[in-house]
MDTraj code that builds the backbone (N, CA, C; nanometers):
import mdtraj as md
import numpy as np

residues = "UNK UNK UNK UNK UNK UNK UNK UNK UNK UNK UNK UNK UNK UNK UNK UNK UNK UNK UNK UNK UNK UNK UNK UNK UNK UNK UNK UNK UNK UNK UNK UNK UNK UNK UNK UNK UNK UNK UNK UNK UNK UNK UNK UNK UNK UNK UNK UNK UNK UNK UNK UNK UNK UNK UNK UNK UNK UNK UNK UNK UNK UNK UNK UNK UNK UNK UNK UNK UNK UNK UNK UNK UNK UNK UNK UNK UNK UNK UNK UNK UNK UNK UNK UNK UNK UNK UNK UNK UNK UNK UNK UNK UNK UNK UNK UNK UNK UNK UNK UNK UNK UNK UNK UNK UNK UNK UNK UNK UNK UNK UNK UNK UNK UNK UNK UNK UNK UNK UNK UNK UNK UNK UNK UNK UNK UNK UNK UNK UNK UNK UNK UNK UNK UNK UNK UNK UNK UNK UNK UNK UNK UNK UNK UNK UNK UNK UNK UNK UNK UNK UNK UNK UNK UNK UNK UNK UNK UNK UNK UNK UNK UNK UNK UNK UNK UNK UNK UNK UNK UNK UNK UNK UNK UNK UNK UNK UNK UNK UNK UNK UNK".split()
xyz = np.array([
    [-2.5899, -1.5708, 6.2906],
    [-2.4964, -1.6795, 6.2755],
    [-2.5209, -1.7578, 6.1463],
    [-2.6645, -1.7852, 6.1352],
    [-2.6785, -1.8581, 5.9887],
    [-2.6594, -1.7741, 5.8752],
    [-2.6146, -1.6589, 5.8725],
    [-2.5902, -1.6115, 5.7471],
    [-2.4194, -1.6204, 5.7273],
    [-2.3645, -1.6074, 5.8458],
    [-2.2400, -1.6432, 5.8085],
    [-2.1469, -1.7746, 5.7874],
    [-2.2838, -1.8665, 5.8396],
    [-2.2181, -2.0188, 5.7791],
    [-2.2665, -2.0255, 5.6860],
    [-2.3933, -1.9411, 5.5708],
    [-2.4292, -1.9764, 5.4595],
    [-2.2702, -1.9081, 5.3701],
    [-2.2021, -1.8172, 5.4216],
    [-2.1380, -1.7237, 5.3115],
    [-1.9711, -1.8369, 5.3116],
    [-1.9827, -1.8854, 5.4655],
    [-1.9021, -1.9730, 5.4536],
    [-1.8464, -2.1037, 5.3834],
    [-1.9993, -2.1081, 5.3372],
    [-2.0413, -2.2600, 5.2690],
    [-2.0037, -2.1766, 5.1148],
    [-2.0930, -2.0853, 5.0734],
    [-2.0495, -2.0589, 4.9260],
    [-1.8862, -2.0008, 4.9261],
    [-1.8340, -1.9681, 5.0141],
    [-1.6765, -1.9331, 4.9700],
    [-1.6007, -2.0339, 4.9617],
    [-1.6244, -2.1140, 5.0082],
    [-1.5943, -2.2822, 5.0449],
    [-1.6360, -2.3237, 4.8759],
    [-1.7622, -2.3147, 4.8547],
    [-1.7765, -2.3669, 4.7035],
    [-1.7295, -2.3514, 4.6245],
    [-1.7063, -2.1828, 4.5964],
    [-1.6654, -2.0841, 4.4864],
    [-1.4875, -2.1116, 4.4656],
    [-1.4449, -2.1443, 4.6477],
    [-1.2920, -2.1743, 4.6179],
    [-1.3017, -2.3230, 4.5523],
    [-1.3755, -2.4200, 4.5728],
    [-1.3515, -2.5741, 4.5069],
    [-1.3671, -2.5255, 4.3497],
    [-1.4804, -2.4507, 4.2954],
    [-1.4564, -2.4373, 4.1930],
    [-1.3842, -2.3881, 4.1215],
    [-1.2993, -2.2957, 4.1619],
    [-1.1967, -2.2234, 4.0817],
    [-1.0777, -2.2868, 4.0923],
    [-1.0150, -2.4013, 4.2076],
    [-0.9590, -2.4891, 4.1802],
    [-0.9816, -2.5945, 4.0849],
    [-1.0843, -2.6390, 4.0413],
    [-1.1460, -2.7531, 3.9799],
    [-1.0943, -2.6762, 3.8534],
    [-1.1397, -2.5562, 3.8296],
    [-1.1700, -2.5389, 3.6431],
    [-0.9742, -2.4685, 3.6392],
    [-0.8861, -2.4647, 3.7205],
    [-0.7673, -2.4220, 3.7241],
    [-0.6891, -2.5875, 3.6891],
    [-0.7126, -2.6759, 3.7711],
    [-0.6835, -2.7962, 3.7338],
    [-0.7623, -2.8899, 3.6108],
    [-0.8722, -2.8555, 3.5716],
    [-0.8939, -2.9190, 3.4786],
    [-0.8571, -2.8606, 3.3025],
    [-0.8608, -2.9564, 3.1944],
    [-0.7682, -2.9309, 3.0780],
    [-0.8632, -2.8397, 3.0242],
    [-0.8261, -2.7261, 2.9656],
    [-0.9090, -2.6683, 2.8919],
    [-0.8982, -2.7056, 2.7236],
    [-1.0229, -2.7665, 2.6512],
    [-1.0546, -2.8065, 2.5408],
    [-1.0806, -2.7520, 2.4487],
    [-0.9762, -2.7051, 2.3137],
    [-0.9907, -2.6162, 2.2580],
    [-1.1283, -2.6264, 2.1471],
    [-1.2287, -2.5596, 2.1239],
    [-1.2851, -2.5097, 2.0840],
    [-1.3127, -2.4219, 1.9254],
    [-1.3354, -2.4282, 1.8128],
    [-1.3284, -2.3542, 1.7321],
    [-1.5070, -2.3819, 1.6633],
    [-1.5380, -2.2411, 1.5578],
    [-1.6126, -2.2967, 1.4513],
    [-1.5750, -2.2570, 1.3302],
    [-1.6231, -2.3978, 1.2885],
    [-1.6072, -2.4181, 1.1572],
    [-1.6926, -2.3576, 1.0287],
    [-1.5628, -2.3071, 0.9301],
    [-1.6565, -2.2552, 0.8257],
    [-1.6008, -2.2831, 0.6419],
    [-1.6541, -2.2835, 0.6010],
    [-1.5664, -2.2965, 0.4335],
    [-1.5692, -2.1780, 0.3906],
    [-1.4404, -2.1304, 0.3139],
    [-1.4671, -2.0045, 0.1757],
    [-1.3679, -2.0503, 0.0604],
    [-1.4477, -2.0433, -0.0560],
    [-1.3814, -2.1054, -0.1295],
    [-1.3608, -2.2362, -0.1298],
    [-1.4133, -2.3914, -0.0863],
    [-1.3796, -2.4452, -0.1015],
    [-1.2725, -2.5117, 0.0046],
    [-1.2525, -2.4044, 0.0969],
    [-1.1191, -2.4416, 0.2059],
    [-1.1559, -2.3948, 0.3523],
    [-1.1949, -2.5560, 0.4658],
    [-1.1711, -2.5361, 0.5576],
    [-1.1143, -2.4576, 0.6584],
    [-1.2005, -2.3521, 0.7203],
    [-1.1015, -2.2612, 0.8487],
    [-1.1809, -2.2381, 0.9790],
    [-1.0794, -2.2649, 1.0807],
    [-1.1601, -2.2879, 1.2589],
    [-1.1170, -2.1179, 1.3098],
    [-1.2167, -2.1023, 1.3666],
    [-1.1814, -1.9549, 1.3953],
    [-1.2379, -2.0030, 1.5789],
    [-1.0848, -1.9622, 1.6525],
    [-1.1589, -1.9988, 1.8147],
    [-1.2924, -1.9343, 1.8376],
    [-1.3611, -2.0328, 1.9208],
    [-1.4739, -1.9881, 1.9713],
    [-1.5265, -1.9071, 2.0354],
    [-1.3917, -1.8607, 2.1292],
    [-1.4074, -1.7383, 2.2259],
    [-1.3924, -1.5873, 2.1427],
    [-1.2904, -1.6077, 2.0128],
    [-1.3018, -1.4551, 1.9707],
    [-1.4164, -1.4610, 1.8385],
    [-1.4861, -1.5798, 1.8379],
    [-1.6038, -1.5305, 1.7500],
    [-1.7324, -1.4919, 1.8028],
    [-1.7931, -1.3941, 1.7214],
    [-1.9285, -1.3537, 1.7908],
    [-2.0160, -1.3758, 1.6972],
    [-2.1580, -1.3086, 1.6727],
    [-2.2548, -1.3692, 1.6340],
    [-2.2834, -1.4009, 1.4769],
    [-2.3507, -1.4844, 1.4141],
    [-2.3698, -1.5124, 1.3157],
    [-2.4936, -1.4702, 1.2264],
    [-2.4550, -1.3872, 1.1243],
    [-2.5853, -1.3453, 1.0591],
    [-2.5767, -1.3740, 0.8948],
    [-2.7663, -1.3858, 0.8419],
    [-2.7581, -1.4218, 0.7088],
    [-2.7005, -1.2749, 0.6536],
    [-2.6704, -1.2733, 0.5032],
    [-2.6415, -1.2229, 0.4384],
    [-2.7660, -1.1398, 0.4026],
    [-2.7656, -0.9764, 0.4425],
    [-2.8674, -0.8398, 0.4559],
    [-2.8358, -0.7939, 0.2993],
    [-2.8347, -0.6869, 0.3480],
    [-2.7980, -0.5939, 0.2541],
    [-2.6582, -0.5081, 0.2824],
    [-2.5834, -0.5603, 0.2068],
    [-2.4294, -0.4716, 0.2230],
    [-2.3932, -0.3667, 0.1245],
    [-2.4191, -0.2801, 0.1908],
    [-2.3558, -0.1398, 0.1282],
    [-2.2280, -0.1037, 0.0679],
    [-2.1547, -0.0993, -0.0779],
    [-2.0187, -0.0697, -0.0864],
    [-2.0015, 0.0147, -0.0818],
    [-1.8661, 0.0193, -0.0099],
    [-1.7761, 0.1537, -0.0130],
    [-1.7315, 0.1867, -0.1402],
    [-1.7108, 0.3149, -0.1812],
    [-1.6058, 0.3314, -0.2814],
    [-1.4504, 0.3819, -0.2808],
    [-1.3666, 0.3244, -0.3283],
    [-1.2487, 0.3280, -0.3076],
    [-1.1633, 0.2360, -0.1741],
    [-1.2131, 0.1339, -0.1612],
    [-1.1861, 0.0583, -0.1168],
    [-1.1138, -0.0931, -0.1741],
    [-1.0441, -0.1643, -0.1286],
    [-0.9695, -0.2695, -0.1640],
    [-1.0636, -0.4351, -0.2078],
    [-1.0591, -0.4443, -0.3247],
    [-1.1188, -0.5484, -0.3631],
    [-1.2093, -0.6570, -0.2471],
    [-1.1502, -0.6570, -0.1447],
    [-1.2126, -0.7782, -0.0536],
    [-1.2659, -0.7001, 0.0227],
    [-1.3033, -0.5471, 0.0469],
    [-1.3798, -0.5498, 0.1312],
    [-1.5055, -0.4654, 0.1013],
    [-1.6373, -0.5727, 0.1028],
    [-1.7561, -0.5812, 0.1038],
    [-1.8238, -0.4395, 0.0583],
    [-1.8324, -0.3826, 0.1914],
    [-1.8511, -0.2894, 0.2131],
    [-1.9257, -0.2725, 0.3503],
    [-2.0395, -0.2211, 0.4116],
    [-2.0822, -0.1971, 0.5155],
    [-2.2286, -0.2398, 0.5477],
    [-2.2578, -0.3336, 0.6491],
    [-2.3637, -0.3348, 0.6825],
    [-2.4270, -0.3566, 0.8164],
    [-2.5259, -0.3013, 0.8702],
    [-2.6509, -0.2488, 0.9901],
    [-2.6158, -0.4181, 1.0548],
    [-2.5404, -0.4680, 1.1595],
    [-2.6014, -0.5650, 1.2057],
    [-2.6826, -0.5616, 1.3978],
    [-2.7782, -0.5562, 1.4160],
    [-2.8195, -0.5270, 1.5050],
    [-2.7976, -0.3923, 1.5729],
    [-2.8484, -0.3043, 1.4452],
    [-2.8524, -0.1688, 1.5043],
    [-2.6941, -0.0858, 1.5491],
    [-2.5893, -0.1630, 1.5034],
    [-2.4077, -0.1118, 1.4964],
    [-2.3950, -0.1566, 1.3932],
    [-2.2735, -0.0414, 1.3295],
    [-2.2303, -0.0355, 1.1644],
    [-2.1374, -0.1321, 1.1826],
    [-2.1034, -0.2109, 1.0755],
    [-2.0304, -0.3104, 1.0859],
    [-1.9628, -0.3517, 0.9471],
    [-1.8421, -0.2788, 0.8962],
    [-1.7214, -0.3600, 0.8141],
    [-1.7325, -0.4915, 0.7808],
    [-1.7360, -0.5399, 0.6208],
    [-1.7842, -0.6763, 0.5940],
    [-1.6601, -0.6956, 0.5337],
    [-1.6096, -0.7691, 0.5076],
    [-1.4670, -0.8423, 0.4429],
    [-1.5637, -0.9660, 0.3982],
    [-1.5341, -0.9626, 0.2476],
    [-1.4777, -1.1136, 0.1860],
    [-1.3906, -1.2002, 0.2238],
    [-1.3670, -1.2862, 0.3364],
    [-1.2334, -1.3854, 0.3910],
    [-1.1814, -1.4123, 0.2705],
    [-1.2797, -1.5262, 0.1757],
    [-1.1761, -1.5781, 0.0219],
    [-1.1372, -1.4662, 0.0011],
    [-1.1734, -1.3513, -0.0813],
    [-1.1086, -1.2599, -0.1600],
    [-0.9556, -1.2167, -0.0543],
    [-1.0120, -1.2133, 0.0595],
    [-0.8803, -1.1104, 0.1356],
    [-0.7734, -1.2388, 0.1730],
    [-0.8216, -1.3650, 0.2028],
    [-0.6857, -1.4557, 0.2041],
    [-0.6549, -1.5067, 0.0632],
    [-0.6911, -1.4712, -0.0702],
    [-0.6395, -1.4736, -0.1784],
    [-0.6902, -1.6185, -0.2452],
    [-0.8286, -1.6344, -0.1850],
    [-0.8512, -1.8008, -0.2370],
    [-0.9876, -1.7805, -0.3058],
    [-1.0136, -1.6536, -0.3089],
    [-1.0943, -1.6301, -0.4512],
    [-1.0738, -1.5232, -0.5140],
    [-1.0544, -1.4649, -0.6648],
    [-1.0210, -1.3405, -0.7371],
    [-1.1553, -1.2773, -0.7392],
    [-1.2783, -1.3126, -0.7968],
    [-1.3904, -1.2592, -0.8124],
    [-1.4835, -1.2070, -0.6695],
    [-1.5985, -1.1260, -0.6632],
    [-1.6713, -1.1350, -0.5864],
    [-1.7462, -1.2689, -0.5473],
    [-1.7830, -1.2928, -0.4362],
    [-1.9305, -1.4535, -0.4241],
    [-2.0223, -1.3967, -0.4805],
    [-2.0967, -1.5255, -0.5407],
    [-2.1799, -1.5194, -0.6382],
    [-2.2678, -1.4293, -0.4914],
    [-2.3903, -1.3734, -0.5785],
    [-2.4822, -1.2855, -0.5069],
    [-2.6295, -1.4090, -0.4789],
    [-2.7114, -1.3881, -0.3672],
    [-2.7882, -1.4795, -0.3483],
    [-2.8909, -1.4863, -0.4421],
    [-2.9269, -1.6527, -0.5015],
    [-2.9821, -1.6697, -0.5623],
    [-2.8723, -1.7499, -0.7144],
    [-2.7740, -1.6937, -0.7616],
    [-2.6645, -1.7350, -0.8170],
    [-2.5877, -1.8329, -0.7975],
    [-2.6485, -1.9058, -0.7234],
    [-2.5989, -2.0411, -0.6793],
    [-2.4560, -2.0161, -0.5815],
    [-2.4509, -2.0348, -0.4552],
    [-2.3037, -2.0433, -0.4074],
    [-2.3496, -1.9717, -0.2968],
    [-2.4063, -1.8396, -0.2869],
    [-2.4499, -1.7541, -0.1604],
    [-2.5379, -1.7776, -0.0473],
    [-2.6260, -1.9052, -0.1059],
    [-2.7178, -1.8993, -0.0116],
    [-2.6876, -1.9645, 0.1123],
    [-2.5507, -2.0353, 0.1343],
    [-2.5522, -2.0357, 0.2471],
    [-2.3861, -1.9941, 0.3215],
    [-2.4492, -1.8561, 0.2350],
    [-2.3281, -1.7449, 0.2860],
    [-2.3588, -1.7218, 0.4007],
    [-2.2539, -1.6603, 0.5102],
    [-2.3499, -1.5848, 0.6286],
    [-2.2361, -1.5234, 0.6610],
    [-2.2496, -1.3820, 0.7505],
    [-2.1397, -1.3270, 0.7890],
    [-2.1072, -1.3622, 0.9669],
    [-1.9891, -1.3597, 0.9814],
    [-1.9755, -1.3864, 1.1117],
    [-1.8932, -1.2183, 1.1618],
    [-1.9674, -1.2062, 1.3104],
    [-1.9323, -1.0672, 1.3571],
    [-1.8633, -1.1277, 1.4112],
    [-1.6695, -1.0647, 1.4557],
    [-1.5963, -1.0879, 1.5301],
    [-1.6376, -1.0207, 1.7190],
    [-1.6081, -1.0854, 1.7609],
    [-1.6272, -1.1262, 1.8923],
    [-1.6378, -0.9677, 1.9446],
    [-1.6847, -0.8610, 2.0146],
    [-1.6825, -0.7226, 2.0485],
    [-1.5793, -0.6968, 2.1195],
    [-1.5192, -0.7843, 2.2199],
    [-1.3961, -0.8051, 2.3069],
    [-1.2536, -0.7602, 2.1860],
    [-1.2570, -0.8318, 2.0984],
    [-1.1810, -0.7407, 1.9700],
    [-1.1357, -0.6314, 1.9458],
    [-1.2865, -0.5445, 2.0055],
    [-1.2051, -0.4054, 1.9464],
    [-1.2093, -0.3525, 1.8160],
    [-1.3217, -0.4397, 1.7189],
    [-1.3234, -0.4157, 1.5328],
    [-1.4653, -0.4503, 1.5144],
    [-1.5761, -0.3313, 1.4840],
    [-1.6799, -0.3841, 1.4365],
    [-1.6515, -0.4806, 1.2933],
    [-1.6461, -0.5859, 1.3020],
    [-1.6307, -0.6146, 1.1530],
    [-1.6972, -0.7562, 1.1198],
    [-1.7471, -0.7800, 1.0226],
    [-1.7834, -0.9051, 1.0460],
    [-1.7546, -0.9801, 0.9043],
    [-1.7555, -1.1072, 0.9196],
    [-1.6370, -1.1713, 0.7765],
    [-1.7671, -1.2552, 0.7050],
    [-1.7682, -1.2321, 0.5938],
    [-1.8454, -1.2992, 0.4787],
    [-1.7809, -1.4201, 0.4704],
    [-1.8416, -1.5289, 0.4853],
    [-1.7852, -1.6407, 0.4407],
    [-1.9031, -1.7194, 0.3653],
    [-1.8595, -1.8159, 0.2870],
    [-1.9734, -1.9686, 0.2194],
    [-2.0634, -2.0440, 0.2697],
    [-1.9988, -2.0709, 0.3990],
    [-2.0551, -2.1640, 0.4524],
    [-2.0362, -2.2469, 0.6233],
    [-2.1292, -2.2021, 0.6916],
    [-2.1205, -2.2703, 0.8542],
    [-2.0723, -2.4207, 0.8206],
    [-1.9577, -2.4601, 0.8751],
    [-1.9646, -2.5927, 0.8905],
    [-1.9752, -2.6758, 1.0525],
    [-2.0273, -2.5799, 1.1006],
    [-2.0080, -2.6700, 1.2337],
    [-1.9897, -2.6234, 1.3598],
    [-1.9451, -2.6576, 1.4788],
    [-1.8539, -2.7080, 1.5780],
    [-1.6911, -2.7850, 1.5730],
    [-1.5939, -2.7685, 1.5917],
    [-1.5332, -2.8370, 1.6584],
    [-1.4457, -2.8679, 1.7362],
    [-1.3668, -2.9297, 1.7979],
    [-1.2795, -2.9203, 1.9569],
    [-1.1610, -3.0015, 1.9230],
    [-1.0612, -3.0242, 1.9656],
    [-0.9626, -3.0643, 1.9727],
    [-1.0076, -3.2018, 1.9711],
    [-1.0559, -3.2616, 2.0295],
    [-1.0848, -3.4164, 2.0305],
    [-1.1046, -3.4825, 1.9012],
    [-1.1968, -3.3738, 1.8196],
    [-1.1873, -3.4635, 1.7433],
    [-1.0827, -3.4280, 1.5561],
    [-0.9809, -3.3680, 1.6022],
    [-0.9237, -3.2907, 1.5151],
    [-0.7570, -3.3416, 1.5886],
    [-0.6784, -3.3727, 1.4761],
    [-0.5533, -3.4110, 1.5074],
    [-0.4552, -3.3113, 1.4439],
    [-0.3686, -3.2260, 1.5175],
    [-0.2370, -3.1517, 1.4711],
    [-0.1566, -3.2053, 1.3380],
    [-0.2059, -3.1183, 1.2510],
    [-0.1044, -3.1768, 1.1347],
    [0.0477, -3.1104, 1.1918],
    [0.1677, -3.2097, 1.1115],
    [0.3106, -3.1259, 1.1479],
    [0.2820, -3.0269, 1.0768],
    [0.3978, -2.8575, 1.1508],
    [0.4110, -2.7728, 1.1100],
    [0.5013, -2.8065, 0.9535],
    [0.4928, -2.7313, 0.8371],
    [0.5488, -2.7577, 0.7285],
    [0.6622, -2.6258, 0.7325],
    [0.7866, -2.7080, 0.7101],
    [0.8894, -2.6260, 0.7462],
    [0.9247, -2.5121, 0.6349],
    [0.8570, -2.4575, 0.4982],
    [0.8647, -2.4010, 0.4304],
    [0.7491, -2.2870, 0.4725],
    [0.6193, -2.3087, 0.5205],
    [0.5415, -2.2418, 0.5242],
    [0.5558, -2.0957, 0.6636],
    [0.6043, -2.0896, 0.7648],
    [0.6102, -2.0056, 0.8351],
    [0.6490, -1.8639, 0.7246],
    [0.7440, -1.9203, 0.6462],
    [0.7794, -1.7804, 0.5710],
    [0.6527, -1.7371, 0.4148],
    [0.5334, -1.8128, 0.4326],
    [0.4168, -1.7614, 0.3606],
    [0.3217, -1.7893, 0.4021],
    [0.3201, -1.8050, 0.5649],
    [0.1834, -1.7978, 0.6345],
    [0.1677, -1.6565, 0.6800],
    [0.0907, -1.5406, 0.7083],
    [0.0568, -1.4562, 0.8169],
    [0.0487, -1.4681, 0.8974],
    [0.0917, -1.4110, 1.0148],
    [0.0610, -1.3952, 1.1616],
    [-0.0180, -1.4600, 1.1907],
    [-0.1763, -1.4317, 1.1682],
    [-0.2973, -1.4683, 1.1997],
    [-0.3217, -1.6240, 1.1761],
    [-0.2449, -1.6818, 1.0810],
    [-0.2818, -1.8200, 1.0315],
    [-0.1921, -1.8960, 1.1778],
    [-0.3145, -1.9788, 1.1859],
    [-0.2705, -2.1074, 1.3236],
    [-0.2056, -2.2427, 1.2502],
    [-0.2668, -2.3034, 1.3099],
    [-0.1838, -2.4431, 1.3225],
    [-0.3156, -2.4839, 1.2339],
    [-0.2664, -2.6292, 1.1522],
    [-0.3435, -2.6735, 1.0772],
    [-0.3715, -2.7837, 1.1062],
    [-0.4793, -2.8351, 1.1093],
    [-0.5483, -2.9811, 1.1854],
    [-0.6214, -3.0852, 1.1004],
    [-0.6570, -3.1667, 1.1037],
    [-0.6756, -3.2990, 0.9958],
    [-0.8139, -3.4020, 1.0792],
    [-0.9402, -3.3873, 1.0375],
    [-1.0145, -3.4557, 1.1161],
    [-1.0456, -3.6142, 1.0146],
    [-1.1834, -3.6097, 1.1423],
    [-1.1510, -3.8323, 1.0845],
    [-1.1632, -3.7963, 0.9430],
    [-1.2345, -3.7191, 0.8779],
    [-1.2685, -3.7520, 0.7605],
    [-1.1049, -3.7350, 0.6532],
    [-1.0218, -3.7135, 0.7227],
    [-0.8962, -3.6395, 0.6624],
    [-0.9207, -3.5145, 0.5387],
    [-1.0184, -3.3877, 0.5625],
    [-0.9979, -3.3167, 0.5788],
    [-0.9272, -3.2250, 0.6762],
    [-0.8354, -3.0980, 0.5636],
    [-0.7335, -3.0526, 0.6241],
    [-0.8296, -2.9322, 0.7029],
    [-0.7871, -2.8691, 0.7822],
    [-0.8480, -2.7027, 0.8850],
    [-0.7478, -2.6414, 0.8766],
    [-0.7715, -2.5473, 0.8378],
    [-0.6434, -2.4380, 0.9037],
    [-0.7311, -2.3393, 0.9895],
    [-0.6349, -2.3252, 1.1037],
    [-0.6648, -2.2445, 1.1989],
    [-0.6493, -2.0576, 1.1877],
    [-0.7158, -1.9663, 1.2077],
    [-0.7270, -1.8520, 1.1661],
    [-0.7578, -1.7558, 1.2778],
    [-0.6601, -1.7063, 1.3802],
    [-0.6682, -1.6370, 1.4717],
    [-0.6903, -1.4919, 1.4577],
    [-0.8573, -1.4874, 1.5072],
    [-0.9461, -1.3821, 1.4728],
    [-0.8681, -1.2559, 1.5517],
    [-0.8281, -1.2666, 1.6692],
    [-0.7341, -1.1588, 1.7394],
    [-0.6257, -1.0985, 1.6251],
    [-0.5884, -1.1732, 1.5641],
    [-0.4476, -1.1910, 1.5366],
    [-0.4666, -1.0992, 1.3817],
    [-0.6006, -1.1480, 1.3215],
    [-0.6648, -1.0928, 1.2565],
    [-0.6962, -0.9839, 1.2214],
    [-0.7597, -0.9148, 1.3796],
    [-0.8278, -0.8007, 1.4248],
    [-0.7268, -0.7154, 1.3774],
    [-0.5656, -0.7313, 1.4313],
    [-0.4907, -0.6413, 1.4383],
    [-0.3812, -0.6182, 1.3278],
    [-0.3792, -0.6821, 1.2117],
    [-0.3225, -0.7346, 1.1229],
    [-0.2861, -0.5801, 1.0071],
    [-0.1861, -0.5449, 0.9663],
    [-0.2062, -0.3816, 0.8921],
    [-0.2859, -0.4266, 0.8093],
    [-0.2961, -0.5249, 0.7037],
    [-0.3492, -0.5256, 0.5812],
    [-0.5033, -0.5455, 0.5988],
    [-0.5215, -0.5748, 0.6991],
    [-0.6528, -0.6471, 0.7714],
    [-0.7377, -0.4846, 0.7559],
    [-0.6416, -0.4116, 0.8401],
    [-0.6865, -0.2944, 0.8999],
    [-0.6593, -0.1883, 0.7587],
    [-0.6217, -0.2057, 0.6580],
    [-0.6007, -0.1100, 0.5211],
    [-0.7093, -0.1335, 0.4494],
    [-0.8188, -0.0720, 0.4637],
    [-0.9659, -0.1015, 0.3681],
    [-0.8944, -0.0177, 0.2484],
    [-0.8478, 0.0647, 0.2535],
    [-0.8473, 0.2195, 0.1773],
    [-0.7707, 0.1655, 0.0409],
    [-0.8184, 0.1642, -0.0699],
    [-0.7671, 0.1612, -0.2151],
    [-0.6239, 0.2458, -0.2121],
])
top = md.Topology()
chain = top.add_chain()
for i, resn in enumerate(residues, 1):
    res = top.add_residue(resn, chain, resSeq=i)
    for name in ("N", "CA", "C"):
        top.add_atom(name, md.element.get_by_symbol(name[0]), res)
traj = md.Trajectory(xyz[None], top)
């Protein structure tokens, strides 16, 4: 008998909780990073882990922004330049030590994705959530020279601008997916 008022008690729990987190607001989430000079939140749920800058292998015959290939935890992993491939830097990042790299790091997209790949960027900036980030208006010229992947753009206290950068959206993108020169 006491095992079935214990299973009673946790189904009893398990249902309060899945009501609770069904009714409560879910708080959006992103982290923050710079390339180039320009703020971008990539959600939290499709990013995965963060590593310094190894040793990246280039491909040859491949498209200016992308890196080339490198070992992160024992899986091969596709490096993209973000600046170079969203067009907000022409050159390679300086190499570490050259001032600008050292607090490069690559971020691996989330494995749920579906794309070993992981994105070179400048610089971790953070955490941050909706609370403390306010919806800029949509700009009625830009839908027709944003990409798919580009979100909504947000404005925190400091009135710096974010633009939002949907790593899914990303994942699946042709040009995203065209390494090939």
């Amino acid at each position: 008998m006491s095992n079935r008022e214990a299973l009673r008690e946790l189904q009893g729990r398990l249902a309060s909780r899945m009501q609770a987190a069904r009714t409560e607001a879910r708080v959006q989430s992103w982290l923050a990073v710079e390339c180039a000079g320009h703020g971008l939140l990539f959600p939290l749920h499709e990013a995965g882990e963060i590593f310094s800058v190894g040793s990246v292998l280039p491909v040859p015959h491949t498209q200016p922004w992308f890196s080339g290939v490198a070992n992160l935890r024992g899986g091969l992993h596709a490096v993209v330049d973000l600046a170079r491939f969203l067009g907000l830097r022409r050159s390679p990042a300086p190499q570490a030590g050259e001032g600008g790299r050292d607090g490069a790091r690559l971020l691996a997209l989330n494995p749920t994705l579906g794309v070993n790949c992981a994105l070179l960027v400048d610089k971790l900036a953070g955490l941050r959530n909706a609370d403390q980030l306010s919806a800029e208006p949509p700009d009625a010229a830009a839908p027709a020279r944003l990409p798919a992947f580009a979100g909504a753009r947000w404005r925190d206290a400091e009135g710096r601008v974010w633009q939002e950068i949907e790593l899914s959206a990303l994942a699946g993108h042709e040009q995203f997916l065209g390494v090939a020169a």
